[in-house]
FIVOBA-976482 format. One record per residue (C-alpha): residue number from 1; residue in three letters; x, y, z. Coordinates in pm, whole numbers. Each point is the difference from the previous one (the first is absolute). Example, Ala and Ser with C-alpha at 12.3 -4.5 7.8 and 13.67 -1.06 7.14 Angstrom:
REM FIVOBA-976482
seq; type; east; north; up
1; ALA; 1230; -450; 780
2; SER; 137; 344; -66
//
This chain:
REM FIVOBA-976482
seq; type; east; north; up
1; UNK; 2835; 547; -3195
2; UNK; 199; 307; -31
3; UNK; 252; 166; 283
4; UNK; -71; 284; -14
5; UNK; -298; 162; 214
6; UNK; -281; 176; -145
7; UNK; -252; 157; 235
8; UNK; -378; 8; -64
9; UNK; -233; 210; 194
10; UNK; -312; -139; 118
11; UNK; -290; 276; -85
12; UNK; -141; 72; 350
13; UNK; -384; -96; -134
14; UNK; 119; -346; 33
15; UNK; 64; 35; 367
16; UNK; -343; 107; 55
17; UNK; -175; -249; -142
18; UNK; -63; -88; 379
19; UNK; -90; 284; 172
20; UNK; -206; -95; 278
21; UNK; -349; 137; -90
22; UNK; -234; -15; 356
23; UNK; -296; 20; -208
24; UNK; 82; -305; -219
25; UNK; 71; -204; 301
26; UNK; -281; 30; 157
27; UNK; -203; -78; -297
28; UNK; 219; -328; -80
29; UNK; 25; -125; 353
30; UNK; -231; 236; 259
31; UNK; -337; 13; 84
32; UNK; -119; 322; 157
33; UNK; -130; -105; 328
34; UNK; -276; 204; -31
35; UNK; -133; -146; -301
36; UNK; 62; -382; 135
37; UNK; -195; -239; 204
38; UNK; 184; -33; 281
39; UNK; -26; -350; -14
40; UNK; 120; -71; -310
41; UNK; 348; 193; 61
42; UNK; 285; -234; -55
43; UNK; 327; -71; 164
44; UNK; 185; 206; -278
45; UNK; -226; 306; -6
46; UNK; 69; 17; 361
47; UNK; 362; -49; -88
48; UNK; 26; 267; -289
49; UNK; -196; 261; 189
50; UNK; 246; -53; 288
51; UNK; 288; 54; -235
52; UNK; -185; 338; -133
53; UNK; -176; 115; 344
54; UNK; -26; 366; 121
55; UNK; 282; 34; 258
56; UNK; 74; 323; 181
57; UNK; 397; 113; -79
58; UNK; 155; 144; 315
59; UNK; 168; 383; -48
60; UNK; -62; -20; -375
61; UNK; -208; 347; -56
62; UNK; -216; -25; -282
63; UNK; -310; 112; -95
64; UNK; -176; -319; 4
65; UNK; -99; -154; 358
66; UNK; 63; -319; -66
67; UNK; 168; -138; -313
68; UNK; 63; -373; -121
69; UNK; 309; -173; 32
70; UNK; 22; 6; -392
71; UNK; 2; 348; -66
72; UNK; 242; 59; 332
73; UNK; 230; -247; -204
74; UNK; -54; 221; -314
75; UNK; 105; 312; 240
76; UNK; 323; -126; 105
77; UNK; 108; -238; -335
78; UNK; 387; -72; -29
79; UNK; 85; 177; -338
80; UNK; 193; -312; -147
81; UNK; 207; -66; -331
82; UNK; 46; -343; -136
83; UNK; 314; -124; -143
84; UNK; -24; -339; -171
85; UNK; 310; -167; -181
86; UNK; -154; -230; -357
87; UNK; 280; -287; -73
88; UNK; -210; -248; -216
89; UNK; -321; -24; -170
90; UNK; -198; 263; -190
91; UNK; -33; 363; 66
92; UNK; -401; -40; 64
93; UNK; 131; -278; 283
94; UNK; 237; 285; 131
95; UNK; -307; 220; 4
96; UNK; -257; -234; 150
97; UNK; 269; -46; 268
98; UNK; -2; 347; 64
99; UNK; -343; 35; -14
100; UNK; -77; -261; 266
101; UNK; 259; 162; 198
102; UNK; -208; 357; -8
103; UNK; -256; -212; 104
104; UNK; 150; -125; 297
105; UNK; 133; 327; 120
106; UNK; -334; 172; -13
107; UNK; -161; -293; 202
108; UNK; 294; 70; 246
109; UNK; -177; 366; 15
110; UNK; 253; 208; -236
111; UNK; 3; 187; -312
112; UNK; 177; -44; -215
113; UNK; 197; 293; -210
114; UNK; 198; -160; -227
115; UNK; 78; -340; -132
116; UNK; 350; -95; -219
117; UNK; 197; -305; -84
118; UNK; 329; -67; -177
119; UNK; 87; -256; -250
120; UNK; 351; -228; 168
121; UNK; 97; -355; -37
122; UNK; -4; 13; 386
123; UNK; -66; 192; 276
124; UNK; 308; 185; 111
125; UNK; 119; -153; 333
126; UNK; 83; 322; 173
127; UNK; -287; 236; -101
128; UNK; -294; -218; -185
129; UNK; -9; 248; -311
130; UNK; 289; 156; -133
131; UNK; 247; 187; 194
132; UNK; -36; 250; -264
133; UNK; -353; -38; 28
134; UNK; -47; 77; 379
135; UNK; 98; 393; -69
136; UNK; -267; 29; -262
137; UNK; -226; -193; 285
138; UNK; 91; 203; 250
139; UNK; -93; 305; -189
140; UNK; -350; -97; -76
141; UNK; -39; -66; 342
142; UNK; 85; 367; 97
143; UNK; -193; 113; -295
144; UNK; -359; -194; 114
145; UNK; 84; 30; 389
146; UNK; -52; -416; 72
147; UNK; 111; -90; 315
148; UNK; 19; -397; -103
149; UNK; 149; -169; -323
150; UNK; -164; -348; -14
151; UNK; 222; -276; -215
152; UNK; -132; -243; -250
153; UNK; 184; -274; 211
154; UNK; 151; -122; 308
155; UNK; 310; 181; 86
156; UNK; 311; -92; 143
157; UNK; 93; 169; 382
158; UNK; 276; 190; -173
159; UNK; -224; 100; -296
160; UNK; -204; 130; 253
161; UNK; 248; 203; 221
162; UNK; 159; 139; -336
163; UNK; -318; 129; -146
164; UNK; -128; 160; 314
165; UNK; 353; 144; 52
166; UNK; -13; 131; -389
167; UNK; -333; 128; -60
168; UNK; -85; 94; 456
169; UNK; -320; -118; -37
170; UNK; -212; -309; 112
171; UNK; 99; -304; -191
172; UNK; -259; -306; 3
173; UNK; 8; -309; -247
174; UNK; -277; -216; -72
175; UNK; 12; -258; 253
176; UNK; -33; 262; 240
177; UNK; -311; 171; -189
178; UNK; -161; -331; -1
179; UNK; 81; -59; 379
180; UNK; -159; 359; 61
181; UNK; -276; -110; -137
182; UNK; -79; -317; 155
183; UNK; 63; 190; 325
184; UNK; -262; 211; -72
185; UNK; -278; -256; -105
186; UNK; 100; -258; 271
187; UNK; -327; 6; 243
188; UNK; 31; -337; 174
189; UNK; 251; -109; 253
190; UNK; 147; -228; -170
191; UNK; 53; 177; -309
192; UNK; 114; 304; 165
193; UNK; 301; -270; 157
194; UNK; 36; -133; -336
195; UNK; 80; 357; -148
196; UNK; 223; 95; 318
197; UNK; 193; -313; -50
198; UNK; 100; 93; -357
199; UNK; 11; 366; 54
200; UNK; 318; -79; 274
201; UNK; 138; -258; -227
202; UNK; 46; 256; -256
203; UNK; 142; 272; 247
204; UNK; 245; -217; 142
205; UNK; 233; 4; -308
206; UNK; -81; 343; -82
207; UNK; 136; 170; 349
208; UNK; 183; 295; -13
209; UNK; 98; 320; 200
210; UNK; 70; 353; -36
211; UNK; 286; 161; 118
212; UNK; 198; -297; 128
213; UNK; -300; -20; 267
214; UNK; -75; -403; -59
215; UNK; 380; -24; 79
216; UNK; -6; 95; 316
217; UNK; 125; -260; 234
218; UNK; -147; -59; 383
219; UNK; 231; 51; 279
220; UNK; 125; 235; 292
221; UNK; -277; 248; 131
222; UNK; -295; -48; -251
223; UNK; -385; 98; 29
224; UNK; -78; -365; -14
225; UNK; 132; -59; 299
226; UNK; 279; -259; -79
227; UNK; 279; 155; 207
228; UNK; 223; -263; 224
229; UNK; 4; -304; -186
230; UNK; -149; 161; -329
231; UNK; 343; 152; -100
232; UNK; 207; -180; -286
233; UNK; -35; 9; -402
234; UNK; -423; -105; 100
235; UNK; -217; 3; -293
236; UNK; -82; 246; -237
237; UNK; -324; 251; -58
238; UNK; -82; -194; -339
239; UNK; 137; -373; 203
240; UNK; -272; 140; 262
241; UNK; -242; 37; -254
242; UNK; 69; -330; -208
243; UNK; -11; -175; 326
244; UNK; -316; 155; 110
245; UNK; -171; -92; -390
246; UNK; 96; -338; 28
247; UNK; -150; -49; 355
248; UNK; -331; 129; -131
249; UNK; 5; -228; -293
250; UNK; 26; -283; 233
251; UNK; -274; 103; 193
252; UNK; -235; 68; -323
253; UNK; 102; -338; -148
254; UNK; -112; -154; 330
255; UNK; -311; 170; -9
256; UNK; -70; -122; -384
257; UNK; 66; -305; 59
258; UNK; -259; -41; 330
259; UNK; -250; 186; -328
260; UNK; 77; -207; -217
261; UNK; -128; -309; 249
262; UNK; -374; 108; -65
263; UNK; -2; 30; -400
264; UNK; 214; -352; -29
265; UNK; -288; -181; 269
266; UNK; -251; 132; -239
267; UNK; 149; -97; -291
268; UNK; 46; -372; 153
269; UNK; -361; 5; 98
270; UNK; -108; 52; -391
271; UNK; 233; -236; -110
272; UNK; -110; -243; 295
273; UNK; -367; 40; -155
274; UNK; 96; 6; -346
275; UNK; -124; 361; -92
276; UNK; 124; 123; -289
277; UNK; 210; 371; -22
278; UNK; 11; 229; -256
279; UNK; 237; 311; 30
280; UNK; -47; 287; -177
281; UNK; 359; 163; -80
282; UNK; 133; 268; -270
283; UNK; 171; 359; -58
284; UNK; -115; 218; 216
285; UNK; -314; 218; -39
286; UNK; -104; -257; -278
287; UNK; -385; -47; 157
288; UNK; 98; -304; 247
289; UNK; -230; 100; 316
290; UNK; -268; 127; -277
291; UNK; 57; -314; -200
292; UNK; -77; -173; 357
293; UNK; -235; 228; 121
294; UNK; -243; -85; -311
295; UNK; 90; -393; 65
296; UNK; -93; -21; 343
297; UNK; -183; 330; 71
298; UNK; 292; 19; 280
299; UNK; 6; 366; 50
300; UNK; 362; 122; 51
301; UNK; 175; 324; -84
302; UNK; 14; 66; -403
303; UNK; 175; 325; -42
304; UNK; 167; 144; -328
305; UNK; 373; -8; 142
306; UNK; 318; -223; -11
307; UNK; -14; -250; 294
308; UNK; -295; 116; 156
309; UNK; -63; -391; 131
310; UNK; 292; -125; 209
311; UNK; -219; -232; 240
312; UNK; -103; -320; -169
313; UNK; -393; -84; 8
314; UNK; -157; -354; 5
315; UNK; -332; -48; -39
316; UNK; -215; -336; -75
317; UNK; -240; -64; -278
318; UNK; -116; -234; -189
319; UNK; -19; -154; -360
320; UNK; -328; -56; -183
321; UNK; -23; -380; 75
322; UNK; 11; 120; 343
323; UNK; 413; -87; 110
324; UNK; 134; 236; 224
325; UNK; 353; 197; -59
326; UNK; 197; 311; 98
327; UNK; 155; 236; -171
328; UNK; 244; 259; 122
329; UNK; 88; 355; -94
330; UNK; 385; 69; 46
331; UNK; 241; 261; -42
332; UNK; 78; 129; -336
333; UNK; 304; -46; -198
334; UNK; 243; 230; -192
335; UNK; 299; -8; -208
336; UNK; 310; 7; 181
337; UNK; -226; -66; 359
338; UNK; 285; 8; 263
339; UNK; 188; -302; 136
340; UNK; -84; 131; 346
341; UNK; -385; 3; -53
342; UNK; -5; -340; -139
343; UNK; 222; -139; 293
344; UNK; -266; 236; 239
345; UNK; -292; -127; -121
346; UNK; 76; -347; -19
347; UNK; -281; -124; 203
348; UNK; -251; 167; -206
349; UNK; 132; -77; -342
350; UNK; -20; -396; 115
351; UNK; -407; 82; -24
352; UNK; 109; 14; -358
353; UNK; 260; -285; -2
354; UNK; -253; -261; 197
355; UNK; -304; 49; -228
356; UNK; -118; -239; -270
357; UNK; -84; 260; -288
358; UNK; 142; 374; -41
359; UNK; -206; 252; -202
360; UNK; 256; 177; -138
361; UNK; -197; 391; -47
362; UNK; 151; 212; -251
363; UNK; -109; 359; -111
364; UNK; -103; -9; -332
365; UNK; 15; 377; -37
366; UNK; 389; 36; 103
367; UNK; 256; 98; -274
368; UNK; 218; -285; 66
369; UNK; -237; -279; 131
370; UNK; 248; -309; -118
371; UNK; 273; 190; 221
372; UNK; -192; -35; 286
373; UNK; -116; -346; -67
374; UNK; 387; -84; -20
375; UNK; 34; 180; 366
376; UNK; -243; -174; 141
377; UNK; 77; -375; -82
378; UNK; 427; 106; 124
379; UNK; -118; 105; 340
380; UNK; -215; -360; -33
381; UNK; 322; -204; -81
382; UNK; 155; 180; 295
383; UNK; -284; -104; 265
384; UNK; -24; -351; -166
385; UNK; -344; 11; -164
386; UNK; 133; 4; -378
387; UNK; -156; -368; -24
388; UNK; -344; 61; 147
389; UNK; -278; 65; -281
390; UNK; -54; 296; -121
391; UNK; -339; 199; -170
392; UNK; 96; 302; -152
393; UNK; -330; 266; 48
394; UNK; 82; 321; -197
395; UNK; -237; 271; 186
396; UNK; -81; 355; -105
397; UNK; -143; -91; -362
398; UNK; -217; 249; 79
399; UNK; 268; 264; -68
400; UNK; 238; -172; -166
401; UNK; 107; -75; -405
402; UNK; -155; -280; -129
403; UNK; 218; -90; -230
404; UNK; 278; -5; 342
405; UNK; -229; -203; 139
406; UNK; 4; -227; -278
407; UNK; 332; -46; -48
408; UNK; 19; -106; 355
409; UNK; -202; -269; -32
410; UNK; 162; -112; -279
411; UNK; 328; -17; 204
412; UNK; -159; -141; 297
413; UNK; -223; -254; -156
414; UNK; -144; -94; 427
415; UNK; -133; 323; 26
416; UNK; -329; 197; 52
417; UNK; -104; 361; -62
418; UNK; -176; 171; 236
419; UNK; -124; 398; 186
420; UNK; 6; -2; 362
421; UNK; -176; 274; -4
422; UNK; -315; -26; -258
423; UNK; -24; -417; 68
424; UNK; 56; -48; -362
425; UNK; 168; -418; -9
426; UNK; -29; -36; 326
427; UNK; -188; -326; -77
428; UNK; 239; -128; -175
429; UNK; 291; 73; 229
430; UNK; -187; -178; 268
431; UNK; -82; -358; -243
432; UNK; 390; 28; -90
433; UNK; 90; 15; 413
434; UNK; -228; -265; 63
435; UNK; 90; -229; -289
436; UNK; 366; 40; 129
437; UNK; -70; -101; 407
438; UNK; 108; -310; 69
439; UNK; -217; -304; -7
440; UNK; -86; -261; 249
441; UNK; 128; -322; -147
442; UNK; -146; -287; 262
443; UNK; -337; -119; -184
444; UNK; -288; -135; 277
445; UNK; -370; -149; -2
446; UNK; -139; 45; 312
447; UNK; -328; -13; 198
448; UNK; 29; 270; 263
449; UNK; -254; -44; 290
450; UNK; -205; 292; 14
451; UNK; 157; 56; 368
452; UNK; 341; 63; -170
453; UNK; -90; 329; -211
454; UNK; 316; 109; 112
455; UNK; 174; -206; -267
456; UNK; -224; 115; -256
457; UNK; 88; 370; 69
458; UNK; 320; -39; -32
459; UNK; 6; -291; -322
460; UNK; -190; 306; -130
461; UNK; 273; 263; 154
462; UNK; 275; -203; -87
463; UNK; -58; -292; -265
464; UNK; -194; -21; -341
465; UNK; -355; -159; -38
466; UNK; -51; -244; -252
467; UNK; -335; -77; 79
468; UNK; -231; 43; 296
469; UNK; -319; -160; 157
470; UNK; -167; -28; 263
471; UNK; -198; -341; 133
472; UNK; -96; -98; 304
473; UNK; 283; -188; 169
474; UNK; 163; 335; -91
475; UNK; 197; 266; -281
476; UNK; 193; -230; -278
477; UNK; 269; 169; -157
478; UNK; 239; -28; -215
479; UNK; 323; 181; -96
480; UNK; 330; 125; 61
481; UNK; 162; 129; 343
482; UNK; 278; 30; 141
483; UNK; 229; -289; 213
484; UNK; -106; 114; 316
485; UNK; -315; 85; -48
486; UNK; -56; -373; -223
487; UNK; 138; -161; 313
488; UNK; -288; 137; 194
489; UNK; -250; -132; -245
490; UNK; 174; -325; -17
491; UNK; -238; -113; 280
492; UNK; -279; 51; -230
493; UNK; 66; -116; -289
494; UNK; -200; -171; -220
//
């Protein structure tokens, strides 16, 4: 790797590769309500016209009445430029880096003007790019009028504070682009904590002030009332603040933990029962809630965008010889997913860590589809799930290279292809999930009393049949279950 820096200009077509089209949204994930039963309108239409309704904008004079919260977004889009820093790999890894990153910031509701990256060994500690670099950056940013530069990374407080001081404009890395956009998606109340909680965790080492104001210190006459007995050094504007962070960190933490409570008793109740999980995890916008949506016919939001499901969803089905499971939609990875989000969402990422098979959904159409497998399994080291079995469905055949596809399957021998959206190996993704669920191990013969058809529901629920018949002392069968539930039949056993 050379020293010296080379810059490379991404072309500005590649940052609109994910322009939010209405149109195409609504086709992919919206049903016009006029044109649907009302019956038959699902938990995620309801969801996905919510996030696209008609709202009326206050003092915003327009032609139009009424206009969607989409195109008001359009209206009043933060002109951004990205600035990314490539230290290793290839220059189409730099790119798809950047790429996902234009991506990010135009599900953040921005557009993006420009896009540019420089070749280093390493970030530069004081100024992320080049100190050379940030007069060339500051002049594209008067040339396009941004208001924002977005960086390719997590930045350092002071490589915050000296960009923003440099180039007096908006500087936002991509921890904080992400945490924008969680914010934004988070509907329930506990994901809405979850997202708060990270959000402050991030702030608190990023404090700063302008004009010496966070340095003011409390004492004497002051507005909030300290006065007698207030007067000394007393704490600091940014102390103040710090202090003020941390106490409502305590209180979120408090409040995700009492959360938390309900998931883990439902959890123990599965496990109590012996019902099997399956969680569906991978890179974002990869077709998980489709993926489970087809699966289970469960109904929840599918839109075209980066971490457009931040709520996990459970629902219960069954296998063909009639066992019963869940499986669980969670929150979408990405490369580099912030330390704080991870640490946030804890209690929902243990939906992942607790289950007994992960299907691992990958899009088959993305340019770097191995990168984000990589991705994936690091943030499932982190949570401690790297040991729990893994299927591998590659969705979107429908759209993407077959010969991509192929070589995936060649690298992940466990694997299945499948399109969420046309059905295509659906059938088979389903016989791999169920060949992979755990199996009772506790063989029985029993004759169950035709008064007790409460065991056979559940030997059927729960266990494997052997054989079956029924005679007139009662049912005799024969098969596998599990311990608790073979205790139960112990009393009739044959």
């Amino acid at each position: 790797m050379t020293n010296h820096a080379e810059d490379f200009t991404l072309d500005t077509e590649l940052a609109q590769t994910a322009a939010w089209d209405t149109d195409d949204d609504f086709e992919s994930g919206y049903a016009d309500p006029d044109d649907t039963d009302p019956e038959e309108v699902t938990t995620g239409d309801l969801d996905l016209a919510a996030r696209h309704e008609l709202r009326r904008v206050a003092g915003l004079r327009t032609e139009l009445e009424d206009i969607t919260e989409v195109e008001y977004r359009q209206l009043r889009l933060e002109r951004v430029v990205l600035v990314g820093v490539w230290t290793d790999g290839t220059i189409e890894d730099a790119e798809n880096s950047m790429a996902e990153l234009a991506l990010l910031a135009e599900t953040a509701g921005s557009e993006v003007l420009d896009a540019i990256y420089q070749r280093r060994q390493n970030p530069d500690p004081a100024t992320y790019v080049g100190r050379g670099k940030v007069e060339g950056l500051g002049e594209i940013v008067q040339a396009t009028g941004a208001d924002t530069v977005i960086c390719d990374g997590e930045l350092a407080p002071s490589q915050l504070r000296n960009l923003e001081d440099r180039l007096k404009v908006k500087v936002v890395d991509r921890t904080a682009l992400i945490l924008d956009i969680f914010a934004q998606h988070a509907k329930s109340k506990e994901g809405k904590a979850q997202v708060e909680l990270a959000q402050l965790n991030y702030m608190k080492q990023r404090l700063r002030g302008w004009g010496g104001n966070l340095s003011r210190q409390v004492g004497g006459r002051v507005a909030g009332g300290a006065g007698i007995g207030g007067r000394g050094p007393g704490e600091t504007k940014i102390e103040t603040d710090r202090r003020r962070i941390n106490d409502r960190i305590a209180k979120l933490r408090r409040e995700l933990k009492a959360m938390a409570g309900t998931r883990t008793t439902m959890r123990q109740e599965r496990r109590r029962n012996a019902v099997p999980s399956v969680a569906i995890a991978g890179y974002t916008n990869a077709g998980k809630s489709s993926l489970l949506n087809r699966l289970t016919g469960a109904g929840v939001l599918v839109e075209n965008a980066l971490f457009a499901t931040l709520d996990p969803t459970t629902r219960r089905t069954q296998a063909t010889d009639g066992r019963v499971y869940t499986m669980s939609d969670t929150v979408g990875f990405v490369r580099h997913l912030p330390h704080q989000l991870v640490e946030a969402f804890r209690s929902t990422l243990e939906e992942v860590a607790d289950s007994d098979l992960i299907v691992h959904v990958v899009d088959g159409s993305h340019a770097d589809p191995e990168g984000q497998i990589n991705a994936v399994r690091e943030v499932l080291a982190e949570i401690g799930a790297a040991d729990i079995p893994e299927l591998i469905v590659i969705n979107k055949t429908d759209v993407a290279d077959p010969l991509v596809v192929a070589r995936l399957k060649q690298r992940e021998p466990h694997s299945v292809a499948v399109s969420a959206r046309t059905g295509e190996g659906i059938a088979d993704a389903l016989a791999a999930i169920e060949a992979e669920l755990p199996r009772p191990q506790v063989e029985f013969d029993a004759l169950v009393p035709y008064a007790r058809g409460d065991l056979v529901d559940q030997i059927h629920r729960l266990g494997e049949i052997d054989s079956l018949e029924h005679t007139a002392d009662g049912t005799r069968i024969a098969g596998r279950a599990t311990e608790a539930l073979a205790g139960e039949l112990a009393a009739y056993a044959v």
